[in-house]
N, C-alpha and C positions, 0 to 999 in steps of 0.2 A: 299768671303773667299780666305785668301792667296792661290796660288798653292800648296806651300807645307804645307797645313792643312789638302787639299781636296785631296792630294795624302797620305797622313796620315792615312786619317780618311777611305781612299776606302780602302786601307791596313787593319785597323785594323779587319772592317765589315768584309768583306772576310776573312779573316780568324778566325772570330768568328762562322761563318757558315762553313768553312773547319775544322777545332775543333771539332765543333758539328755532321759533317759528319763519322769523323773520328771515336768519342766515340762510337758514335749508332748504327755505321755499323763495330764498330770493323776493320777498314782499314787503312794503312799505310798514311799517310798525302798527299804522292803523288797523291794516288785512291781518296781521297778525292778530293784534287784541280782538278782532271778533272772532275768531278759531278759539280762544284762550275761553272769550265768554261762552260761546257756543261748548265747547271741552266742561266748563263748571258747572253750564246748564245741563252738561249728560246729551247733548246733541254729536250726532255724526257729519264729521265734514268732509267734501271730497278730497280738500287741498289736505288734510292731517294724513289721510289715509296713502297720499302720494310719500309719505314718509319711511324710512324703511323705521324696522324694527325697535333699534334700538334710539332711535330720536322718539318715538310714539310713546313707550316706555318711558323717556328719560320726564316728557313733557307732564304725562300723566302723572309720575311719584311727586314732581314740583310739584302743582298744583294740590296732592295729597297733600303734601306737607305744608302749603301755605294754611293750611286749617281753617279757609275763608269760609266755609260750612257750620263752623264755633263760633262766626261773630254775631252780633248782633245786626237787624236791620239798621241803623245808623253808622254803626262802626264798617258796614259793607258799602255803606254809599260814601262814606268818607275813603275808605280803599279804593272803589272804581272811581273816584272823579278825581284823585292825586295820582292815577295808572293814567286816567285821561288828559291832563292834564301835561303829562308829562311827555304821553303821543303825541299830542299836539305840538308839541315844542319841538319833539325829535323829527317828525315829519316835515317843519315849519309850515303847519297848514294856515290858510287865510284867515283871516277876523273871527269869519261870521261860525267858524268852527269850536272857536273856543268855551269853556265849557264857564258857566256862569260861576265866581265866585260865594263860597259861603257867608263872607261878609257883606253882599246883597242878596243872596238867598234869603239871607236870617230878617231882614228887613221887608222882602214880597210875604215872608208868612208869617212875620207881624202882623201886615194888614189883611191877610188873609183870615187869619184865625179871630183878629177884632171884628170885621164885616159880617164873616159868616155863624150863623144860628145852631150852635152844635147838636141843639136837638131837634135841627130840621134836615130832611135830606137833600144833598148839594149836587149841583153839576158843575165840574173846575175843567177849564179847557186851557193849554198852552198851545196856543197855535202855531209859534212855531218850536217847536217843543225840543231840537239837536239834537244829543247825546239825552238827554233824559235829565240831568242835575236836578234843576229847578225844577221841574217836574214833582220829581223824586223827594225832596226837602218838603216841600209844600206837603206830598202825600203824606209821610211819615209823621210829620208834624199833626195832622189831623186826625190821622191812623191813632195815634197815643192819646189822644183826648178822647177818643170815642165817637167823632164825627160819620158820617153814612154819607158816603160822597161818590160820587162816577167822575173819574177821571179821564180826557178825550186826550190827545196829540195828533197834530198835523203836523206834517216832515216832507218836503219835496226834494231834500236827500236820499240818495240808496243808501250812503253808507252811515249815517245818521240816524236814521232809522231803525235801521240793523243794529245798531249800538244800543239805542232805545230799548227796543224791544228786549235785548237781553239783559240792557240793567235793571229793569221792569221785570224780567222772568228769574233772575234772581236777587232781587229785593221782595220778592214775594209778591209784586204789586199787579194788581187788575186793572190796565189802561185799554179803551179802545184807539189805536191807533192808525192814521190814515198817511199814506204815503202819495201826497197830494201837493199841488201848489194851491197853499189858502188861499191866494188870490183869482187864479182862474178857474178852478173846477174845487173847491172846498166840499165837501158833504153839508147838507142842508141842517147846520146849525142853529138857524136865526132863532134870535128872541125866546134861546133856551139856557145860555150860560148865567150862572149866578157870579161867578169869575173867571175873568180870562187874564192870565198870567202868558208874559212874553219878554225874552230875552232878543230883540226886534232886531233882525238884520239890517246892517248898514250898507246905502250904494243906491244904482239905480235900479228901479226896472225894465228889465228888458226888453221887454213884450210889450204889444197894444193891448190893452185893453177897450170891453164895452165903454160908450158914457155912462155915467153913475154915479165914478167916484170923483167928487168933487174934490180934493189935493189934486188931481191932476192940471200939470203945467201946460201950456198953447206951445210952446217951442223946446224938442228935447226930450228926455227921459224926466221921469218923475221919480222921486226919491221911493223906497221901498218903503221904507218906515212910516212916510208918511199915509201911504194907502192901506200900509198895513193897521193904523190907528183907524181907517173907515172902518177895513171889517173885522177889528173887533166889536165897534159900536152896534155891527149890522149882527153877531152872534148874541151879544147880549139879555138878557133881558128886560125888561122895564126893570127900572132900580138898579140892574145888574154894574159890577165893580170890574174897570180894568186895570190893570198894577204893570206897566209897561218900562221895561229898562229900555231906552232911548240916548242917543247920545246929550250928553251936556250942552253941547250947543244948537239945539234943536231948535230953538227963535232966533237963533242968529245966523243962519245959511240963506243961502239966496233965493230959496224957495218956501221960508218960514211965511211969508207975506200970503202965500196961499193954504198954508196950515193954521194960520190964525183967523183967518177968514172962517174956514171948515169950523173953529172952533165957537165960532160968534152966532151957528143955528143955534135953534131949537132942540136937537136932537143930541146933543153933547152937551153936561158938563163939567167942564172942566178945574175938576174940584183940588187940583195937587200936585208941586212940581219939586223933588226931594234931590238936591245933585247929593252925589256920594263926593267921599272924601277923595283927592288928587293922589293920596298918597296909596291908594290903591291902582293903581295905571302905571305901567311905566312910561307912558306917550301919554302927557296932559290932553294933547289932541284929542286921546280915545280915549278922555273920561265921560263915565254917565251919569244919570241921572233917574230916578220913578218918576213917569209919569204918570197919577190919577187920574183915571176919567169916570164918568159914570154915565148909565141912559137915564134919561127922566123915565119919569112913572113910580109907581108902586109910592114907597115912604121917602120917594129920592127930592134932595134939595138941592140947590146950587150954593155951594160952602161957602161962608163967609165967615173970615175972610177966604180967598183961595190961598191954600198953604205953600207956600214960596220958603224953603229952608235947604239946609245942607248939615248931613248928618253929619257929626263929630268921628273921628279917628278909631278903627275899634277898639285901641289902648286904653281909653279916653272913660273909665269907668263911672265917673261922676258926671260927667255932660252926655255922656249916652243914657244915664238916669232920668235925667233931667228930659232929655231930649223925649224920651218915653213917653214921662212923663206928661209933656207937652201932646205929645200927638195923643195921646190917651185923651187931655181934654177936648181936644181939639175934634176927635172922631167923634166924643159923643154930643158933642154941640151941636156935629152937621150930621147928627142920624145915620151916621159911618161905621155905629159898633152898635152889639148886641147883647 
């Protein structure tokens, strides 16, 4: 069977048995798909067992028959994030839920795989990690070269989490995962990641914080994103790489004037600002952007130039060559690649 038949047809099953989870237990699509993953992972659930007979039966031969057990580890991540994908939508959950596309996944582990030393051993942190996608990309991608890497996530979601974790337990993947708010109780990271990768929630924060973190504003809430760019600086390690998707107009909002400040220490530089193509967003508003950062120390330089660009269309096979290209020389000019 072609690939994309057998990634189809695992599609459709699975969500003929998350359908079915849904009408019978009366449950939002999302509660649904984690019974479905917990079902695939061979876990027992209370809500499944509320089921009478011949629904439990019907759920499990789906699932059989999706043959999601025959794919491949990539062909399984490309199934669960078009199944998530697709919750998300039927649920209409908020922004910060939705699951990172592959058209900027392929781009965080670009620079992930140019940075990192494959024949050294790694620690990759997503702090705020969602449903796992990017996570998941990044790992597989490294997993097939041969890399020896520990991967962490931070989630202060319940049900996020829970998603994680099961698309982690079947992609075959080893993550430590903490169900925590990176910002106020985070586990003791510091000046240990070699990468921190982040699909950065947009909005305020809620909550007070200690003094500390210097993005915080005098009057008001302070953006999330913005303090979430301190503490990835603060996990890091001397040298260490963050590859941060951020909104597009991150220096243009009202409170850019105190993230550019943060940017002008000593302890940040700020090597790289890549927007993505518009034509990926349905709302220009919520387009984004990578943003590079790095800690000084170790072989770290402050890039010159700083990389100010916008990737090409992913149609676009001859300027995303080129574009490659370009950031190819570009990493190994500022001691970016290995």
């Amino acid at each position: 069977m072609p690939m994309y038949e057998a990634i189809e047809k695992a599609i459709k099953k699975m969500q003929a048995a998350q359908a079915q989870l849904a009408e019978k237990l009366d449950i939002p699509a999302i509660e649904a798909l984690i019974i479905v993953l917990e079902a695939l992972n061979r876990q027992n659930d209370d809500a499944f067992n509320e089921l009478d007979q011949a629904d439990r039966k019907f759920i499990r031969q789906t699932l059989k028959e999706s043959d999601f057990n025959t794919l491949t580890p990539e062909q399984k991540r490309q199934v669960l994030q078009l199944v998530l994908v697709a919750t998300m939508q039927e649920d209409k959950l908020q922004g910060n839920y939705q699951v990172t596309p592959d058209a900027i996944g392929m781009w965080v582990t670009f620079f992930v795989e140019a940075f990192l030393n494959p024949q050294q051993t790694s620690q990759v942190l997503d702090i705020t990690v969602g449903s796992g996608n990017l996570l998941a990309t990044v790992n597989l991608a490294l997993q097939q070269r041969g890399d020896t890497t520990t991967y962490y996530g931070v989630e202060n979601d319940d049900t996020l989490i829970t998603i994680a974790s099961g698309v982690a337990a079947l992609l075959g993947l080893d993550w430590q995962l903490d169900h925590q708010d990176a910002l106020a109780d985070t586990p003791d990271l510091s000046d240990k990641m070699d990468v921190v990768v982040a699909d950065l929630p947009v909005g305020y924060y809620p909550k007070e914080l200690d003094a500390g973190y210097q993005t915080v504003v005098e009057d008001g809430l302070t953006y999330v994103h913005h303090l979430l760019i301190e503490k990835v600086m603060e996990t890091l390690r001397p040298g260490g790489l963050g590859l941060l998707i951020v909104p597009a107009h991150l220096f243009e909002s009202e409170q850019a004037p105190q993230l550019l400040k943060y940017f002008q220490n000593d302890g940040i530089y700020f090597q790289g600002f890549i927007q993505f193509s518009d034509k990926l967003f349905l709302d220009k508003q919520a387009s984004k952007a990578l943003l590079l950062v790095q800690k000084p120390g170790a072989d770290a330089v402050q890039a010159e130039p700083v990389m100010l660009a916008k990737a090409p269309d992913v149609g676009q096979k001859e300027e995303n060559l080129n574009f490659v290209n370009q950031m190819q020389t570009w990493l190994a000019d500022n001691h970016l690649s290995h």
